[in-house]
C-alpha positions in Angstrom: -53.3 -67.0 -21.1 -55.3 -64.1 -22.3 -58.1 -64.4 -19.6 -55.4 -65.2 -16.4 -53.6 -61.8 -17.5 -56.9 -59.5 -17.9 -55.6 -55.8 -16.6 -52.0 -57.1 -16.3 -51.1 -57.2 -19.7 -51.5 -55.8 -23.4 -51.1 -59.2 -25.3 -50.8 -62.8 -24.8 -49.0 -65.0 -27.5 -48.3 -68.7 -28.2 -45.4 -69.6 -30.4 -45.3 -73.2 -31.8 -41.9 -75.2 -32.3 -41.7 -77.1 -36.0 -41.4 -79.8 -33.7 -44.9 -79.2 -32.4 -43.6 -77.9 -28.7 -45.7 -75.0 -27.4 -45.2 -71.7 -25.2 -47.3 -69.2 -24.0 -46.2 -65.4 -23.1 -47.5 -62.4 -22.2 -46.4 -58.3 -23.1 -44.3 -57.3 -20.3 -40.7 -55.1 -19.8 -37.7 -58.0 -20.1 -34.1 -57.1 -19.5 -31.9 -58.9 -21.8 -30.7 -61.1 -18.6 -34.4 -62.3 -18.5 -34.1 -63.9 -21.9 -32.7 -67.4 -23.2 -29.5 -67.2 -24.6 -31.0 -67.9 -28.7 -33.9 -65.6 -28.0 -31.5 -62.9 -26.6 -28.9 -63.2 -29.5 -32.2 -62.9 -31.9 -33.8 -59.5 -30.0 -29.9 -58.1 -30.2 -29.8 -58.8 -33.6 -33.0 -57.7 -35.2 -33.3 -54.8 -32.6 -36.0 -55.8 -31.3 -37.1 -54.2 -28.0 -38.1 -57.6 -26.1 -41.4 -56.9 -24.3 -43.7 -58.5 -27.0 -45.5 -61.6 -25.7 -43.7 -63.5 -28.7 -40.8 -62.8 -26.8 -41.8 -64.4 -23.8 -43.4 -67.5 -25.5 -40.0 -68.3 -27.4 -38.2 -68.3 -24.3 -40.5 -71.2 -22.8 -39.7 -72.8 -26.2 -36.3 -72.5 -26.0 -35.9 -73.3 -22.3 -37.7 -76.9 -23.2 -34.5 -77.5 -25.1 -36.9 -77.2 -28.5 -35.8 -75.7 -31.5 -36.6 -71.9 -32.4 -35.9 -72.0 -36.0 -39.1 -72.2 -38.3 -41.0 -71.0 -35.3 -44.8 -69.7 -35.9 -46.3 -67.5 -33.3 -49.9 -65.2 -32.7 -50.8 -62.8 -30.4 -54.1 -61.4 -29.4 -55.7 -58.3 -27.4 -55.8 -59.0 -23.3 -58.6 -56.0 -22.1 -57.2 -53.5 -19.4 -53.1 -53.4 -18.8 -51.7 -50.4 -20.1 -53.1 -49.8 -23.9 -56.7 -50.3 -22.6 -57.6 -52.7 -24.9 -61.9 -53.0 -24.3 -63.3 -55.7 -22.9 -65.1 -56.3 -26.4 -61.5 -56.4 -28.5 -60.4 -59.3 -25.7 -59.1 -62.1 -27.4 -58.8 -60.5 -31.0 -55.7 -61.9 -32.9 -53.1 -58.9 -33.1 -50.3 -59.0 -36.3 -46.9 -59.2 -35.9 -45.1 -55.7 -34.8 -42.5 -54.5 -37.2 -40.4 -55.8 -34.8 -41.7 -59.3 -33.8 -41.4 -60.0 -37.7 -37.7 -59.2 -38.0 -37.0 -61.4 -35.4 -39.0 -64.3 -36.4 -38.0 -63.8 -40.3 -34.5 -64.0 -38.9 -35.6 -67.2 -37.2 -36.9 -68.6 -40.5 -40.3 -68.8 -39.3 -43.6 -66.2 -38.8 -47.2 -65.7 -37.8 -49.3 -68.7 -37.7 
């Protein structure tokens, strides 16, 4: 996911289901329409601003009908997009935002 979205993003993230499901995101702006119904309620909840790849992995997850609760997720560096990550920090695991570990504390899960 990282490599497909080199100059196009910031991160890329997977999130993994407790039920072993997987989804794959990527940073970008998301309106609350573009979110599933849990993942929305969560981000409206915790505050949390929505763009994270996290974001956009647990919607995949939650749009396969699996279960976000217990949820682990990571995130790494994608070079270029619009924090000019080098080309040498591409692929370096990121920590969860503030934000991204509201929302997945309120999920019951966290960073893999």
């Amino acid at each position: 996911m990282a490599d497909a979205n080199i100059n196009g993003a910031n991160a890329a993230a997977e999130v993994v289901a407790t039920n072993g499901a997987r989804g794959y995101g990527v940073s970008a702006p998301r309106s609350m329409s573009q979110l599933t119904p849990q993942v929305r309620a969560a981000v409206q909840t915790t505050g949390h601003h929505g763009g994270c790849a996290e974001i956009g992995a647990l919607c995949l997850i939650e749009l396969g009908g699996n279960p976000l609760k217990g949820a682990r997720g990571q995130a790494v560096k994608v070079s270029g997009g619009s924090k000019q990550h080098p080309v040498e920090q591409h692929g370096e695991e990121i920590a969860f935002c503030e934000a991204c570990d509201d929302l997945f504390s309120s999920l019951e899960g966290g960073p893999m």
